[in-house]
C-alpha positions as CSV (number, residue, x, y, z in Angstrom):
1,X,0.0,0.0,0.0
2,X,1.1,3.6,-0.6
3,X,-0.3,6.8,1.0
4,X,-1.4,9.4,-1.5
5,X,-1.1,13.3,-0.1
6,X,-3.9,14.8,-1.8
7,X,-3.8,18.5,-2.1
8,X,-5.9,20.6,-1.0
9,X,-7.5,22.0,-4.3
10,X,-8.8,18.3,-4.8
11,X,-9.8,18.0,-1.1
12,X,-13.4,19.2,-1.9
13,X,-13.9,16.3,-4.3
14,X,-12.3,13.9,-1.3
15,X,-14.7,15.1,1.4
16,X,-11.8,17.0,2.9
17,X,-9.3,13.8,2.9
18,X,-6.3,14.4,2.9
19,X,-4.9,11.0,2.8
20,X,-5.9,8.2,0.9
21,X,-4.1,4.5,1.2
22,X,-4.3,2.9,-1.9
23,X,-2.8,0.0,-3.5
24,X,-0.8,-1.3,-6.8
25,X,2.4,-1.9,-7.8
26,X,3.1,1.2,-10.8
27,X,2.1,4.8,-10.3
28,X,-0.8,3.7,-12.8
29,X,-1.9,1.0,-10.8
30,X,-2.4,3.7,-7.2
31,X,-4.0,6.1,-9.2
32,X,-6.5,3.9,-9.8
33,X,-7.1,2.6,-6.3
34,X,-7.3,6.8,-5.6
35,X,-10.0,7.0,-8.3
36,X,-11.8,3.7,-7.0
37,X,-11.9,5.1,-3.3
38,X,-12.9,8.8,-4.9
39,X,-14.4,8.6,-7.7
40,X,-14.8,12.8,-8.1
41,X,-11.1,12.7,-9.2
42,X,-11.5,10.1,-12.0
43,X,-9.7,12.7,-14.7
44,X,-8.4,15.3,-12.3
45,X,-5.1,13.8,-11.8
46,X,-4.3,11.6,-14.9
47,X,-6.3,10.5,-18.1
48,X,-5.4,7.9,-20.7
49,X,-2.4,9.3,-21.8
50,X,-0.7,9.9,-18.2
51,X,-0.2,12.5,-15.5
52,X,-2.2,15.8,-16.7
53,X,-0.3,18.6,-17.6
54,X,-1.6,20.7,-14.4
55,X,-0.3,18.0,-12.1
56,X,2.9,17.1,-10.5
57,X,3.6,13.8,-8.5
58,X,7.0,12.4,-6.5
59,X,7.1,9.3,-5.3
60,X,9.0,9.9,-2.3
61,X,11.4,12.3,-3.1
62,X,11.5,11.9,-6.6
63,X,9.2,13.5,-9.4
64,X,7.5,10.4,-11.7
65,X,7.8,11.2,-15.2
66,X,5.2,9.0,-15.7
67,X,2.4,6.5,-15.0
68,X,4.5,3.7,-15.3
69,X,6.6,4.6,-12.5
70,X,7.2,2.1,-10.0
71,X,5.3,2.6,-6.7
72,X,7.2,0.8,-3.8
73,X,5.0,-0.6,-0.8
74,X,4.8,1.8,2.0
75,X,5.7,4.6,-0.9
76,X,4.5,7.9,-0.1
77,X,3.2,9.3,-3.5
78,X,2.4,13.0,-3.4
79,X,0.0,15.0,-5.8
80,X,0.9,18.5,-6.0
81,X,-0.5,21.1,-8.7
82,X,2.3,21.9,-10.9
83,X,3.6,25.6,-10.2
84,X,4.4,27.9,-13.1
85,X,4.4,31.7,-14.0
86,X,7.0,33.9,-14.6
């Protein structure tokens, strides 16, 4: 199992929950388990062709690139919304 931090511009769509325990084995794989759990963020954090644009994710320290990402058990995965501006 991994614990996802959801951020708090998606908490609304969680009930306020900030934490969600999900399972699988590949970043693909948890997101799923996240969607399963709370279905409101089915397409708010990746779609069919991977993480959205708007979203930024680390598997412990370390930013996945994509969906396919490994997802160690006990991971913490983090959801953050990507920052840009200039």
């Amino acid at each position: 199992m991994a614990t996802v931090h959801i951020p708090a511009l998606l908490r609304p769509l969680t009930g306020g929950a900030s934490l969600v325990e999900a399972a699988g084995s590949t970043l693909r794989d948890v997101i799923a388990d996240v969607v399963r759990q709370q279905p409101a963020l089915a397409g708010r954090i990746a779609d069919a062709h991977g993480i959205l644009p708007e979203i930024m994710i680390a598997i412990g320290d370390t930013e996945a690139m994509h969906v396919d990402a490994p997802v160690p058990d006990g991971a913490e995965v983090w959801v953050l919304p990507a920052l840009a501006g200039g």
